[in-house]
C-alpha positions as CSV (number, residue, x, y, z in Angstrom):
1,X,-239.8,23.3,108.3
2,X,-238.0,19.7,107.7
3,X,-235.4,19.0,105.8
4,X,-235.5,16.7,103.1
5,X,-232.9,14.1,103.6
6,X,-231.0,15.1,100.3
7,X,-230.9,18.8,101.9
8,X,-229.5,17.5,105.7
9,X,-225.6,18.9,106.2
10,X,-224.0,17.3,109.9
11,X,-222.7,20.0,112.3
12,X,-219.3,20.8,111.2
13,X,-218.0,20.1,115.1
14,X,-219.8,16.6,115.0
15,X,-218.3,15.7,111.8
16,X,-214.8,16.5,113.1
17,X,-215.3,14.9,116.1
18,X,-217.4,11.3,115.3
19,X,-217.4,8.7,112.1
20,X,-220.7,8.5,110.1
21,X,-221.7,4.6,110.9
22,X,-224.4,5.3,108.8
23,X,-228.3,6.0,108.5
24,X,-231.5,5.1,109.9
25,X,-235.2,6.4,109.0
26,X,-234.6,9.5,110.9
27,X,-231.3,9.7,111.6
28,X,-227.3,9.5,110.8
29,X,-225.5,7.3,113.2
30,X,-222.5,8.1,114.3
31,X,-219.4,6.9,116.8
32,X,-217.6,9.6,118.9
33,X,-213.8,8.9,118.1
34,X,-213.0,8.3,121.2
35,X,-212.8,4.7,122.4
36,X,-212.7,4.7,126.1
37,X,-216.4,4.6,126.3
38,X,-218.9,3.1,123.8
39,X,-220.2,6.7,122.6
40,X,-222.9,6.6,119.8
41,X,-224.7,9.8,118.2
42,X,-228.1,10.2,116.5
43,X,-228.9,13.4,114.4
44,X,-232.0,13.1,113.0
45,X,-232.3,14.6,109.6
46,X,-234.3,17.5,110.2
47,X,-234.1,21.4,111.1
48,X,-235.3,21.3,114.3
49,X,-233.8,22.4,117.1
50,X,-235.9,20.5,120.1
51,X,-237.4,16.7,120.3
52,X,-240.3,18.4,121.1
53,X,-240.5,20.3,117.6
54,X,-240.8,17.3,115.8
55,X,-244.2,15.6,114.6
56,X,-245.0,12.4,116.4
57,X,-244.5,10.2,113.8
58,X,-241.0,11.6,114.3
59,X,-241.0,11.2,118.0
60,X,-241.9,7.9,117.3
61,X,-238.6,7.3,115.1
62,X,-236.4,8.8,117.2
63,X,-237.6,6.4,120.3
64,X,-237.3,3.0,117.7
65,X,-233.7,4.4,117.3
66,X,-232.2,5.1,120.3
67,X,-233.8,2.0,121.9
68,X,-232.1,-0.1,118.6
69,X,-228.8,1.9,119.3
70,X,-229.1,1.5,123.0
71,X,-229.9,-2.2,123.1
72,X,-226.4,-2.8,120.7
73,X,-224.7,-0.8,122.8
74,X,-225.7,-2.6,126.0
75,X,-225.5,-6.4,123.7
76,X,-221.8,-5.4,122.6
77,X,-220.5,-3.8,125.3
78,X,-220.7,-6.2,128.6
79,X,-219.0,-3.9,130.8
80,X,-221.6,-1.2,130.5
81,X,-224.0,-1.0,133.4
82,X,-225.4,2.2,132.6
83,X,-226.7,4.0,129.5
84,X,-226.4,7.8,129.5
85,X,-229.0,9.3,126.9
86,X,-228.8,12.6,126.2
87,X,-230.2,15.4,123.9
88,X,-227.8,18.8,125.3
89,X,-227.0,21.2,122.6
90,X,-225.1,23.4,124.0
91,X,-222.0,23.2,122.1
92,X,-224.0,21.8,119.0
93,X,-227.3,23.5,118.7
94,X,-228.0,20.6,115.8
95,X,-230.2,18.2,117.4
96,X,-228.6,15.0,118.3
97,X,-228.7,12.6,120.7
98,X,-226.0,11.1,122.6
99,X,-226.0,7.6,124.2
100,X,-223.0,6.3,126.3
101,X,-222.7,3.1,127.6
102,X,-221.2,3.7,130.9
103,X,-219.6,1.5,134.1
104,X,-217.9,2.4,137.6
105,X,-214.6,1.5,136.2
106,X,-214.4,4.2,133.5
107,X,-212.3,7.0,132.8
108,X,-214.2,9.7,133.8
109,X,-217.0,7.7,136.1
110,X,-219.1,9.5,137.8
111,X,-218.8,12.7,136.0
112,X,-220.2,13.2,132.3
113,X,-218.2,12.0,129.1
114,X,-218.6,15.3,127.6
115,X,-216.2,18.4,127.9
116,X,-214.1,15.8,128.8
117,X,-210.6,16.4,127.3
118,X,-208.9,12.2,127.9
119,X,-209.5,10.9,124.8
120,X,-208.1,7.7,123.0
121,X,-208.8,7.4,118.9
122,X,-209.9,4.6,117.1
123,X,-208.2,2.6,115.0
124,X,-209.2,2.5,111.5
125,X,-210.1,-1.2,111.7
126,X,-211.5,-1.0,114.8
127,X,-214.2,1.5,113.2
128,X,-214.4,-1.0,110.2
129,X,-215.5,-4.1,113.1
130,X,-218.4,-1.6,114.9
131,X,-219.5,-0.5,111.3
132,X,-220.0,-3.9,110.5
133,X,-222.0,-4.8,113.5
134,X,-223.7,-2.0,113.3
135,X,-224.8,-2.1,110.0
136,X,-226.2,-6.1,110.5
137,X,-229.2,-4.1,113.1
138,X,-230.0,-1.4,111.0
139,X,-230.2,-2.4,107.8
């Protein structure tokens, strides 16, 4: 069964951990607070556990998203040469997706972002500039 938007609660862990940037058709966007890598998260509004569970009109969403989110990511970020894209769970059985623009120089290169423990924190106004930027594609 889906959630109706009105019904959809974030993960307690990825509310503590990201800012809401806002929403899409399917999903909430969010930024991980932790600046030393672009790190954007999609949670699609819905009780599903799995990509797979969802309907293809869904699947179909999902895809528009995290190509918009990927493409801003790799548009605002120069340094990124690679995009991690990722739907784990582990931690967060919520579905979400992760993507992470990624380069050699970074500070955890070649080795995943998450688990993880260097972090550096946004600034308030630095949230406020990627908010804005964000919000011009996916209006």
């Amino acid at each position: 069964m889906d959630l109706k938007p009105n019904d959809f609660i974030l993960d307690s862990r990825l509310a503590a951990d990201c800012f809401i940037l806002g929403k899409l058709d399917l999903s909430v966007l969010l930024l991980m607070n932790n600046q030393l890598v672009p790190w954007f998260i999609l949670v699609p509004q819905t009780d599903r556990k799995e990509i797979c569970e969802l309907n293809q009109n869904q699947q179909t969403a999902l895809l528009k998203e995290i190509n918009i989110i990927s493409n801003f990511v790799k548009s605002e970020y120069p340094q990124v040469s690679k995009l991690n894209v990722a739907a784990i769970g582990n931690m967060v059985s919520q579905m979400h997706i992760h993507i992470v623009g990624r380069n050699p120089a970074d500070y955890c290169w070649p080795n995943v972002v998450w688990g993880n423990q260097q972090k550096e924190a946004y600034h308030e106004s630095e949230v406020a500039v990627i908010t804005q930027k964000i919000r011009g594609i996916i209006a």
